[in-house]
GUKEDO-365779 format. One record per atom (N, C-alpha, C): residue in three letters; residue number from 1; x, y, z. Coordinates in steps of 0.02 Angstrom, whole numbers, m for minus. Atoms other than C-alpha are relative to their C-alpha. Layout:
BEGIN
<r:ALA	k:NUM	c1:X	c2:Y	c3:Z>
...
***
This chain:
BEGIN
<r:UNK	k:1	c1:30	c2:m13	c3:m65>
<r:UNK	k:1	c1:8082	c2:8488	c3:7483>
<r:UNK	k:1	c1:m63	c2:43	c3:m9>
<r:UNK	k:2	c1:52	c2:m25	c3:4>
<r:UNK	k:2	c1:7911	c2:8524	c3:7512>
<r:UNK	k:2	c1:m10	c2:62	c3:49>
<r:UNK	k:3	c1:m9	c2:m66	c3:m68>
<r:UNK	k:3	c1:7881	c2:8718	c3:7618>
<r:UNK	k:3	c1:m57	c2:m12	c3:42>
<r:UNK	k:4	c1:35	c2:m2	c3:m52>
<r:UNK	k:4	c1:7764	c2:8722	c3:7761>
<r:UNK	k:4	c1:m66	c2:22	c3:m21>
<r:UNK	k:5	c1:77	c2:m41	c3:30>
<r:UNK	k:5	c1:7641	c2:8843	c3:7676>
<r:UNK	k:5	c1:m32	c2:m45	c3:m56>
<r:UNK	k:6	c1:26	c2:26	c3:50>
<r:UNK	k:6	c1:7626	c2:8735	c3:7528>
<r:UNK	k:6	c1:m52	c2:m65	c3:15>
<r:UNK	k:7	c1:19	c2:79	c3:m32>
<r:UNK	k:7	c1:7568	c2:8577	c3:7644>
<r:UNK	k:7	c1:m61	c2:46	c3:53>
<r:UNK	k:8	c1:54	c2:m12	c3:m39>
<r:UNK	k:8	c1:7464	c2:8690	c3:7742>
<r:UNK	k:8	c1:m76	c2:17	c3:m61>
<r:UNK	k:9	c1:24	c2:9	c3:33>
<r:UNK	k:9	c1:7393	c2:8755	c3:7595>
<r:UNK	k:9	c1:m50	c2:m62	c3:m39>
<r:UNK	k:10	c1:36	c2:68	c3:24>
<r:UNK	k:10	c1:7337	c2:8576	c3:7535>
<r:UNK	k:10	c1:m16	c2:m36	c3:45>
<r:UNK	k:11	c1:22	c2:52	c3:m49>
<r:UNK	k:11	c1:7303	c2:8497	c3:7701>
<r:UNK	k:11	c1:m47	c2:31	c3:60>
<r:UNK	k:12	c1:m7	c2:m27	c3:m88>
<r:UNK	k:12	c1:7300	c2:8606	c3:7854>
<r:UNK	k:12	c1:m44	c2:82	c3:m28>
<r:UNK	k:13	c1:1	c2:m58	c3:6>
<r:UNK	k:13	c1:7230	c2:8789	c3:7888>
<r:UNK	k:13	c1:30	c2:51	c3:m42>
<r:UNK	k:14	c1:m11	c2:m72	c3:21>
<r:UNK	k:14	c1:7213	c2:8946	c3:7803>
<r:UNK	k:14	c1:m21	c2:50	c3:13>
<r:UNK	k:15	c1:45	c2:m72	c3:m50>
<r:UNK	k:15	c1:7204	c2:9119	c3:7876>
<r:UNK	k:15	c1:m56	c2:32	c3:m20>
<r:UNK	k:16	c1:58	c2:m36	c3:35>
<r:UNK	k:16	c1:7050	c2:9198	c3:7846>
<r:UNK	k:16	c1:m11	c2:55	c3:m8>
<r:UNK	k:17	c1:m17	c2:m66	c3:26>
<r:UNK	k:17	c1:7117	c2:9344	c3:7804>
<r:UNK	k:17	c1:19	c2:2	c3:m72>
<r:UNK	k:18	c1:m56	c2:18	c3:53>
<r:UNK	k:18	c1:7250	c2:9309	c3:7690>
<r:UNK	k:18	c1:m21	c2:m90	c3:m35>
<r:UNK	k:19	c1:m1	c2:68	c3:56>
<r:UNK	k:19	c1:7260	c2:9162	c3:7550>
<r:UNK	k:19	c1:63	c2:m40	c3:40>
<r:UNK	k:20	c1:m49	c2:24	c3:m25>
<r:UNK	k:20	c1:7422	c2:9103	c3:7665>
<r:UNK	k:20	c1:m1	c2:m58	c3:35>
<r:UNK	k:21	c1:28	c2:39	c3:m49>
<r:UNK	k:21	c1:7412	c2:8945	c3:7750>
<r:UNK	k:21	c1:40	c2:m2	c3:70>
<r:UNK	k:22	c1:m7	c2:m45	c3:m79>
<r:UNK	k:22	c1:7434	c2:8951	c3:7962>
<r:UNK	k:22	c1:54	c2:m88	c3:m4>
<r:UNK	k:23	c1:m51	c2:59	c3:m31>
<r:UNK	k:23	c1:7594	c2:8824	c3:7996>
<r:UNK	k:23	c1:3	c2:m11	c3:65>
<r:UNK	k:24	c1:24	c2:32	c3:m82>
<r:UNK	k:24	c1:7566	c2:8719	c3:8167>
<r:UNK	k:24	c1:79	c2:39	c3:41>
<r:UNK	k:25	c1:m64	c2:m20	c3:m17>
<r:UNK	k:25	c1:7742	c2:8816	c3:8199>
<r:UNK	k:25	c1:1	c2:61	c3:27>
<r:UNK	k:26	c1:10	c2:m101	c3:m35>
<r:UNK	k:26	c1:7666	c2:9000	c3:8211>
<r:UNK	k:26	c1:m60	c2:12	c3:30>
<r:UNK	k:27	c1:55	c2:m17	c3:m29>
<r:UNK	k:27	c1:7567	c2:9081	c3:8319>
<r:UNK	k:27	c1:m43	c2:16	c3:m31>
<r:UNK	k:28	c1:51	c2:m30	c3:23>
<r:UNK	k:28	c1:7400	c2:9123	c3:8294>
<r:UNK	k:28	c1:m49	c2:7	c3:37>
<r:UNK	k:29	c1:68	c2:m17	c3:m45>
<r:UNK	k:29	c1:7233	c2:9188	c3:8351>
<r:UNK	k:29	c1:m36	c2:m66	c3:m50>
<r:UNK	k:30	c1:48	c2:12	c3:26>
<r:UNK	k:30	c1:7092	c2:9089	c3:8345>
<r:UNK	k:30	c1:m62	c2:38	c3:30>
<r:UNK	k:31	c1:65	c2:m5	c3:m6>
<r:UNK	k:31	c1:6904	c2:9135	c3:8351>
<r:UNK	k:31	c1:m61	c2:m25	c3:m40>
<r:UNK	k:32	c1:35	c2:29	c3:27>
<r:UNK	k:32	c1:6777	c2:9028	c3:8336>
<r:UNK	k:32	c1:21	c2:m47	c3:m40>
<r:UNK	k:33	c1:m30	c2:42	c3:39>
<r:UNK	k:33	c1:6799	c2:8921	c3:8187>
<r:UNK	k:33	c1:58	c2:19	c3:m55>
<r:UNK	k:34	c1:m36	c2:m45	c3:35>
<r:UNK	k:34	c1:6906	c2:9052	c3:8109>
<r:UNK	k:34	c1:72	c2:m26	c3:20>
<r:UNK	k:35	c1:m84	c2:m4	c3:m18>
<r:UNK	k:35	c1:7114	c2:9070	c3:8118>
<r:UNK	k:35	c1:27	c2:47	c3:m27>
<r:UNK	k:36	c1:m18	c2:m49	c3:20>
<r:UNK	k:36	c1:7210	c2:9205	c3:8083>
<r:UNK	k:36	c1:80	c2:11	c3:21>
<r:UNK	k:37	c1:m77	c2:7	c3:m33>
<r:UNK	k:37	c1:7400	c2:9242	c3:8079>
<r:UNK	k:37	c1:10	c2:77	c3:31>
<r:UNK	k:38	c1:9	c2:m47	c3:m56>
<r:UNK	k:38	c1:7435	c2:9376	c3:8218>
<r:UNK	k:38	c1:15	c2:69	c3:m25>
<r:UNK	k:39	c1:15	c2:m71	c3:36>
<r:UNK	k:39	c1:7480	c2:9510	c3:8090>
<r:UNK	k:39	c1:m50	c2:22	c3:m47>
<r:UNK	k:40	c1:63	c2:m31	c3:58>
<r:UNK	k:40	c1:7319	c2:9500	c3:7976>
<r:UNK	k:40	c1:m60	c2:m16	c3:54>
<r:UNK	k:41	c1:40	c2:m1	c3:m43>
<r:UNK	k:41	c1:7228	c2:9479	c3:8148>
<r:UNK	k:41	c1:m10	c2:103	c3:7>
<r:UNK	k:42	c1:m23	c2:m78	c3:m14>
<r:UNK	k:42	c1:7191	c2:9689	c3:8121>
<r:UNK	k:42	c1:m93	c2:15	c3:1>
<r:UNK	k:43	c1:52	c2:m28	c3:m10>
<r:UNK	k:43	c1:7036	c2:9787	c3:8129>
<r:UNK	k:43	c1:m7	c2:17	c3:m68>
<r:UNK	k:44	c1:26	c2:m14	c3:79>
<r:UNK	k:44	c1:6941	c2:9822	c3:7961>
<r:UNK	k:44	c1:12	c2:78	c3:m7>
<r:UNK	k:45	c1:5	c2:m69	c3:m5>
<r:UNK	k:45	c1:6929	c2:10004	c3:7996>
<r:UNK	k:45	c1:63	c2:41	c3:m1>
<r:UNK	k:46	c1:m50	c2:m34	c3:m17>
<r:UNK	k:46	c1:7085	c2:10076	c3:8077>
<r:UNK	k:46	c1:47	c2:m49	c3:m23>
<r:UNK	k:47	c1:m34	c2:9	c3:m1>
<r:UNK	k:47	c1:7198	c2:9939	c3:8031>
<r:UNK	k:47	c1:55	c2:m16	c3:74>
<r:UNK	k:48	c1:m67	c2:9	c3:m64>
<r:UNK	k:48	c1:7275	c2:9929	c3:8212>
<r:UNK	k:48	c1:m13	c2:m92	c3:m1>
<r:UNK	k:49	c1:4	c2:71	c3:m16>
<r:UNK	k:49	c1:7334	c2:9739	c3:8262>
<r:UNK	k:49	c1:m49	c2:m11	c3:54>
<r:UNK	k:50	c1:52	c2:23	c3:m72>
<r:UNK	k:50	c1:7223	c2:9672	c3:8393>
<r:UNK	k:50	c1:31	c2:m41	c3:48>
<r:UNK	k:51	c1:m31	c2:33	c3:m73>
<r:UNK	k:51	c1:7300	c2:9604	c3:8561>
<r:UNK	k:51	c1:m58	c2:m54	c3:57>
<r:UNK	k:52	c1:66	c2:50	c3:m83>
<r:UNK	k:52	c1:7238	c2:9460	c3:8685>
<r:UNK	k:52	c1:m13	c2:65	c3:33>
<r:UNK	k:53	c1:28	c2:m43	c3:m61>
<r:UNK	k:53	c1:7135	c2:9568	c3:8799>
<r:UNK	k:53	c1:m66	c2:64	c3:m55>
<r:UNK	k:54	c1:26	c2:m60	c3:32>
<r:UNK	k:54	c1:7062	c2:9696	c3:8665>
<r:UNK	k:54	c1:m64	c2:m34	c3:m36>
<r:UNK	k:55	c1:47	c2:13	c3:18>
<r:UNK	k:55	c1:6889	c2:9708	c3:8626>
<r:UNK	k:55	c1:m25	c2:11	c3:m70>
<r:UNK	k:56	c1:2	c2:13	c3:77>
<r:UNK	k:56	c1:6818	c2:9659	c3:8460>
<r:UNK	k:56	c1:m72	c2:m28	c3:m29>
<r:UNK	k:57	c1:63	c2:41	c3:42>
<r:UNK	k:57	c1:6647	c2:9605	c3:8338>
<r:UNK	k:57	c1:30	c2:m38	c3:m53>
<r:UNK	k:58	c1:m45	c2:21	c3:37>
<r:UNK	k:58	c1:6698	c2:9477	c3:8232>
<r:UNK	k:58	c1:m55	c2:0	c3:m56>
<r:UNK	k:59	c1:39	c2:m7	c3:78>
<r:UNK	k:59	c1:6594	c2:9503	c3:8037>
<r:UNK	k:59	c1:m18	c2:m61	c3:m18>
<r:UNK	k:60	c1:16	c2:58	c3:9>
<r:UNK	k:60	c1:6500	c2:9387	c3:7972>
<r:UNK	k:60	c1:62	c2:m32	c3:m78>
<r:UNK	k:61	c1:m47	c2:1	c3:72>
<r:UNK	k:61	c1:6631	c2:9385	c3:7820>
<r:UNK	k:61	c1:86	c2:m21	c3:36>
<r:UNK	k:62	c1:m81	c2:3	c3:m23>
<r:UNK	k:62	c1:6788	c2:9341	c3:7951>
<r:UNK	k:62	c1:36	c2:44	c3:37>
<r:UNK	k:63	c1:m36	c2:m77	c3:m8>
<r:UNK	k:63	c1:6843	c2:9524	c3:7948>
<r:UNK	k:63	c1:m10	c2:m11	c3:93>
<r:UNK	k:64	c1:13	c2:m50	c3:m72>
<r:UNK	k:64	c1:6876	c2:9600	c3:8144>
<r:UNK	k:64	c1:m16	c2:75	c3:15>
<r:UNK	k:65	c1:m16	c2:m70	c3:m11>
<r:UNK	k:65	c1:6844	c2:9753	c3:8200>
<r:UNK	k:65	c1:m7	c2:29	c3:57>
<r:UNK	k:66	c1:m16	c2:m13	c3:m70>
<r:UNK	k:66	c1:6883	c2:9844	c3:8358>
<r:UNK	k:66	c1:m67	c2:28	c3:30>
<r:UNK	k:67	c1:46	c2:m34	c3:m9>
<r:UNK	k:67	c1:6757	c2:9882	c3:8469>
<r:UNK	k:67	c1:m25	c2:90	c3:m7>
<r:UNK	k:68	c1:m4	c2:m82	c3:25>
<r:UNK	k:68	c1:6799	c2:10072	c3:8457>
<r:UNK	k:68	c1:m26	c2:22	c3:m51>
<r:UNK	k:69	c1:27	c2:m30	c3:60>
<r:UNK	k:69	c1:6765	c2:10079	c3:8282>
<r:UNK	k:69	c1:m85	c2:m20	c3:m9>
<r:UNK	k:70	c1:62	c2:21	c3:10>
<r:UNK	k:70	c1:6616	c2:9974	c3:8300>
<r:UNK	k:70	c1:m64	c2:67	c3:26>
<r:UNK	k:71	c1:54	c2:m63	c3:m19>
<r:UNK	k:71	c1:6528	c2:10098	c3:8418>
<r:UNK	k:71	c1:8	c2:49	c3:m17>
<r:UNK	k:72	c1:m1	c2:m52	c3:26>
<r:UNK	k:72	c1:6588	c2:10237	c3:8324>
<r:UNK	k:72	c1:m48	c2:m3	c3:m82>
<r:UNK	k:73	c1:61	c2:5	c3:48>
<r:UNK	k:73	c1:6490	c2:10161	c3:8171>
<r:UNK	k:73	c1:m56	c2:m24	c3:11>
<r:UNK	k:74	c1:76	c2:m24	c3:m12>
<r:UNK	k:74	c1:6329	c2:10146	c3:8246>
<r:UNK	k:74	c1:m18	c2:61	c3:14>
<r:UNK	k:75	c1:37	c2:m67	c3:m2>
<r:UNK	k:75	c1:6320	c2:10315	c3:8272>
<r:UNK	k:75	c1:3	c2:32	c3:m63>
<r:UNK	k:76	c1:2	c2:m38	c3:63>
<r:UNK	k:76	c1:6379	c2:10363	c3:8096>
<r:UNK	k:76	c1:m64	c2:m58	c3:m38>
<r:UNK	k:77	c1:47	c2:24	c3:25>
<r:UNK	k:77	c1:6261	c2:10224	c3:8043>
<r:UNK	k:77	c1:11	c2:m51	c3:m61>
<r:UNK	k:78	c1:m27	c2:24	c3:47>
<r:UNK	k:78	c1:6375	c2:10127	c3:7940>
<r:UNK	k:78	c1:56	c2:m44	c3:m6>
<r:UNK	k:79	c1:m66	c2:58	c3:m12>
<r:UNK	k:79	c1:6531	c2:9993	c3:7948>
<r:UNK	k:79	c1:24	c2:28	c3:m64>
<r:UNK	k:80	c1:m21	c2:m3	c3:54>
<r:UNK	k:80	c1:6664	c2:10054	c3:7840>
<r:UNK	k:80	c1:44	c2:m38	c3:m11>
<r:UNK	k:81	c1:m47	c2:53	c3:27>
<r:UNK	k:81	c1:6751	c2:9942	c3:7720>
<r:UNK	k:81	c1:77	c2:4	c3:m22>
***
């Protein structure tokens, strides 16, 4: 028997977080042309998950990050990794 991840892996989506592939079975965020599984849907910075409703920049690299941290690094002048 073949697993879900292994067929997503070779066919279907992979989160663009993680190396994991997204099974048509679990939830997920999308944005844009992106996908993400709802626990590596997090903020680069603080690490918090991100919720429908919560505001966000999405990186040109995939990454999210919350708006909070965002406007807190334009004033330090810097996005930390």
């Amino acid at each position: 028997m073949i697993s879900v991840t292994l067929i997503c892996r070779r066919y279907g989506k992979t989160c663009s977080i993680c190396p994991e592939g997204v099974s048509p079975r679990r939830s997920v965020r999308k944005i844009a042309d992106k996908v993400y599984h709802i626990t590596c849907f997090t903020c680069v910075t603080c690490k918090r998950q991100l919720s429908t409703g919560d505001l966000f920049y999405l990186l040109e690299d995939g990454r999210v990050i919350c708006k909070q941290d965002l406007d807190e690094s334009k004033y330090s002048g810097r996005l930390k990794s």
